[in-house]
N, C-alpha and C positions, 0 to 999 in steps of 0.2 A: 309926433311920436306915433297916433295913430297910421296917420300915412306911410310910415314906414313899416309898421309890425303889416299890413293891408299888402305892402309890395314882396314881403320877404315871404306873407303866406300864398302869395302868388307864385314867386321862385322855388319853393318848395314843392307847389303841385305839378307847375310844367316839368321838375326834372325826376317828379314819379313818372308821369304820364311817358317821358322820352324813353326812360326805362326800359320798363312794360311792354310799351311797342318794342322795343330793340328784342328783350326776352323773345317776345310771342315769334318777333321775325327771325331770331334765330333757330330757337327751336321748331318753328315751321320750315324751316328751310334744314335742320338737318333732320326732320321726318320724312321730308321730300326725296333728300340724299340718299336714307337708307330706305326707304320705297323703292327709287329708282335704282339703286343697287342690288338690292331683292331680286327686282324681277328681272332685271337687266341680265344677261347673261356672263357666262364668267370673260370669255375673250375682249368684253366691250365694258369691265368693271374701273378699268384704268381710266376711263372720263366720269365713272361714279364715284371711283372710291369704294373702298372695304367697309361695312358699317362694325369696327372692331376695337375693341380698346387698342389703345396707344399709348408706346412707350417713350419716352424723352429719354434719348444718351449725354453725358455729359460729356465735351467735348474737350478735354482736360488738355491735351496734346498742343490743342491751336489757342489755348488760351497761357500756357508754359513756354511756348515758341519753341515746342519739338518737331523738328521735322520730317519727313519719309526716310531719310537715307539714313538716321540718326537710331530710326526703328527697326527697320532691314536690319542695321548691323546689328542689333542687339539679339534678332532672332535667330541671325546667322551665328553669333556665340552660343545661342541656347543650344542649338540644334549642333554643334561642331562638340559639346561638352556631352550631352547626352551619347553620342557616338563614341569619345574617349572613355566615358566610364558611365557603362550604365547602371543606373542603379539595378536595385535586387529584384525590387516588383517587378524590372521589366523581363518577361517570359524570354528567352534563348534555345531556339529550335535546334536543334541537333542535327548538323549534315554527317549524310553520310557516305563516303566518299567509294565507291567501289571500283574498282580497277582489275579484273581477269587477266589472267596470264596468258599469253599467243595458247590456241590452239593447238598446235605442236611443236610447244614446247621442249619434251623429253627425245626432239628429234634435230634437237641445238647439240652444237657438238660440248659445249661443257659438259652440259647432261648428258649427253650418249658415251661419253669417252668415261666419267664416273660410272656410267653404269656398266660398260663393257669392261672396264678395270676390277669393277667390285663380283663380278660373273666372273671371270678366270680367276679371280684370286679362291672364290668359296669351290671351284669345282677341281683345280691344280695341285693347292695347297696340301690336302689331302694325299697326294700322288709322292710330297717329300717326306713325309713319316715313314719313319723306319719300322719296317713289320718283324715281329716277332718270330725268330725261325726256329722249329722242332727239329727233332731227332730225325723224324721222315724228311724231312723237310733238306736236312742238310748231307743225307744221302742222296736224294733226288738231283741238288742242287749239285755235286761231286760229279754226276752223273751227265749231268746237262753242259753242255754249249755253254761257252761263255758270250756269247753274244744272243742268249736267248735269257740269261740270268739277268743282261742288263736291258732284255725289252720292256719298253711300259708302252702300255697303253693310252693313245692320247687322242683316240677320234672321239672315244667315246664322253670324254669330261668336252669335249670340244662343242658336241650337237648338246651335251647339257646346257653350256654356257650358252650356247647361242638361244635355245628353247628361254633360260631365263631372259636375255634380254632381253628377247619378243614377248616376255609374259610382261616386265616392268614397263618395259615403254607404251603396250597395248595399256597399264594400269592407270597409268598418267595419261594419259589420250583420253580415256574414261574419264577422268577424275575431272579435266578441261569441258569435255559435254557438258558433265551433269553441273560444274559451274557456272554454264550458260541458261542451262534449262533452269537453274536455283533464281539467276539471274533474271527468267522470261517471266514465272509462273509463282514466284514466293513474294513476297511482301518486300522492301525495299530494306526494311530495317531487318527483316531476317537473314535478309541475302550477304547484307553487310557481318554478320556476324557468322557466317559459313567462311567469308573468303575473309575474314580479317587477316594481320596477320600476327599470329599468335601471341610469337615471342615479344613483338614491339609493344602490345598490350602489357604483357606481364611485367616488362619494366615499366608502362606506365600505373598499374596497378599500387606497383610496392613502392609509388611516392605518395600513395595516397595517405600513410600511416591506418591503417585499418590494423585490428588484432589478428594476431597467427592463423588463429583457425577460420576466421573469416577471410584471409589474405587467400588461403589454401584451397576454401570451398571457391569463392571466384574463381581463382587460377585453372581449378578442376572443370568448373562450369566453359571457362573459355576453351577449354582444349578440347570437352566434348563434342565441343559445337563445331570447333575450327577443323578436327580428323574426322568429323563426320562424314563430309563427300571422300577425304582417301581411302577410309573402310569398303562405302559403300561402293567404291569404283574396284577393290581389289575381290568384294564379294561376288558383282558382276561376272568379273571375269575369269574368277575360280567357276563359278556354277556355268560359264556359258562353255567352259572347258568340258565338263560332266557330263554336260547335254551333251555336246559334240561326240565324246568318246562312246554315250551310250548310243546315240543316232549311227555311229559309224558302224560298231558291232551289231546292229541289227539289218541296218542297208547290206553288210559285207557280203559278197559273193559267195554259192554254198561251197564252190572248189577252193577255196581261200580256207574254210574252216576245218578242222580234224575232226575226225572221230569224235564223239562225245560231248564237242564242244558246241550242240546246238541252243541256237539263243532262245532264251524265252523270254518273252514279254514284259510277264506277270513280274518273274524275278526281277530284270533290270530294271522295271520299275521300283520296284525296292528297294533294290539299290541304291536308285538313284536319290528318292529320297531320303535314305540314311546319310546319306555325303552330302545333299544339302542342308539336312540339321546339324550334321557335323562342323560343315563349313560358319555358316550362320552362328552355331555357339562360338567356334574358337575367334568371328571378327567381333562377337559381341564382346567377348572378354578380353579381346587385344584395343578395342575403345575404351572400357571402363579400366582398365589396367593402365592406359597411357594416359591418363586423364588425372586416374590418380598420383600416378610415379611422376606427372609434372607437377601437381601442384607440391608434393612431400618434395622432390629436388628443387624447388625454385627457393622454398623457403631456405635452404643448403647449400646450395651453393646459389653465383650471381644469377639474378633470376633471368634473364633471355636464355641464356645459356643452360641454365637449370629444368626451366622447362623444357627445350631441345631436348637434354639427356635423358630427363626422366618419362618424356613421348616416347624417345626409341626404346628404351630401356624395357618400359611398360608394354610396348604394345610387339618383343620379344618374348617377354614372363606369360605375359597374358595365355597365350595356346597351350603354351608347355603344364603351365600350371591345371589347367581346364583338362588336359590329356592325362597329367596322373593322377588327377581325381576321379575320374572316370575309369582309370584302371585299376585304382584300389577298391573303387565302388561297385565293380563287377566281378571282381575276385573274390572280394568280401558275400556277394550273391551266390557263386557258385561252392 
């Protein structure tokens, strides 16, 4: 018994002793490791090793007998579901699609032929009303030729019509510019809501269910934005009219003018700019005037179409309205 308890206290110290040594040599050797790592540089640390903790993954996939092709498909579902229906967190950027109209446009014959139709009609028209004939009137007329009773006058409504449609068509040519330059020099999202197009908004508006007066204020908001550049192309070209007429009566030759009729400076400048505040208020109030008259007609009648009416409608009112407030507010002065 002694002999035995003598061998087993033996087997117990060599397999301290083997231990101890194994400890000391491992942890000398990974002091040495992370020594040699330290100072080692980083391009040559792949034969030292990182001295950094470590994480163990579990390998759950080859331990399951999942394969590669079995995990592709599954991520190829993930990502085909996300693309069908995103969820709400995920953010949705807003394109925004801008498309200008040709150039010159107002110089297609749909457009030229509406506009040359709508020109004879406003300056013709006028020519079929039946005038009121007097007492003198129907002496004179007894008196006269009958082939002078049936002349009318038709050169003159003729260079009118034509003066309009070189006004409307130079307005649209404008209006195509300053869609470019909106397009060169404005912000991407602003540009998109100058050239929207109106009407196709406001029917997407009135599915949104939104309340009346909030449907109305939007409706208004879009239409200010959208007749913004036609205003300001027809203000252009009202004032570059002004300038011209004023520039022309002062260049005029002195044998060209009358008696009395010498120009002055001082005045036509005056002039001039009274006719451009003049101008300037009546397109300010033919924007806010059609801006309004669309959103009140959209809610009225179908809204594409409601807003169309109440644009033209509006921005008709618009001047007339602004002119006899102005005449009653100057009457009332004097």
């Amino acid at each position: 018994m002694a002999g035995i308890a003598i061998v087993l206290d033996l087997l117990k110290k060599s397999h301290n002793t083997h231990r101890l040594h194994s400890s000391s040599l491992s942890s000398a050797s990974v002091v040495a490791s992370a020594t040699a790592a330290a100072s080692a540089p980083f391009a040559s640390r792949f034969l030292f090793g990182s001295f950094e903790p470590r994480v163990a993954y579990c390998d759950a996939a080859a331990a399951a007998g999942i394969d590669d092709d079995y995990l592709a498909a599954i991520r190829r579902m993930s990502a085909d579901a996300l693309q069908l229906q995103p969820p709400a967190y995920i953010p949705t950027s807003k394109v925004y699609s801008i498309q200008p109209k040709p150039l010159f446009s107002a110089f297609e014959f749909r457009a030229l032929a509406m506009t040359t139709v709508r020109s004879l009609l406003m300056f013709y028209l006028p020519l079929l009303e039946p005038k009121p004939a007097s007492e003198d009137d129907d002496d004179f007329l007894d008196n006269a030729p009958e082939e002078e009773q049936r002349r009318v006058d038709l050169i003159v409504p003729l260079k009118k019509s034509a003066k309009q449609i070189a006004r409307e068509t130079t307005v649209v040519t404008t209006r195509r510019v300053l869609e470019r330059l909106a397009i060169s020099y404005v912000s991407q999202r602003m540009a998109w809501k100058l050239l929207k197009d109106v009407p196709q908004s406001t029917l997407r508006k009135a599915g949104r269910g939104w309340p009346t007066h909030v449907y109305i204020y939007k409706v208004s908001q879009t239409t200010l934005r959208g007749h913004f550049l036609g205003i300001a192309a027809s203000w252009t070209v009202q004032v570059g009219i002004e300038i011209y007429r004023c520039v022309f009566l002062y260049v005029k030759p002195e044998e060209e003018e009358e008696e009395g009729e010498q120009v002055v400076i001082s005045e036509q400048v005056k002039d001039l700019g009274k006719k451009v505040v003049g101008i300037t208020v009546r397109c300010g109030a033919s924007l806010v005037f059609a801006a309004i008259g669309a959103g009140i007609c959209s809610c009225l009648i179908r809204p594409s179409m409601g807003q169309w009416i109440g644009c033209a409608l509006g921005d008709l009112a618009g001047p007339m309205v602004v002119s006899i407030c102005l005449q009653k507010t100057l009457q009332a002065d004097h």
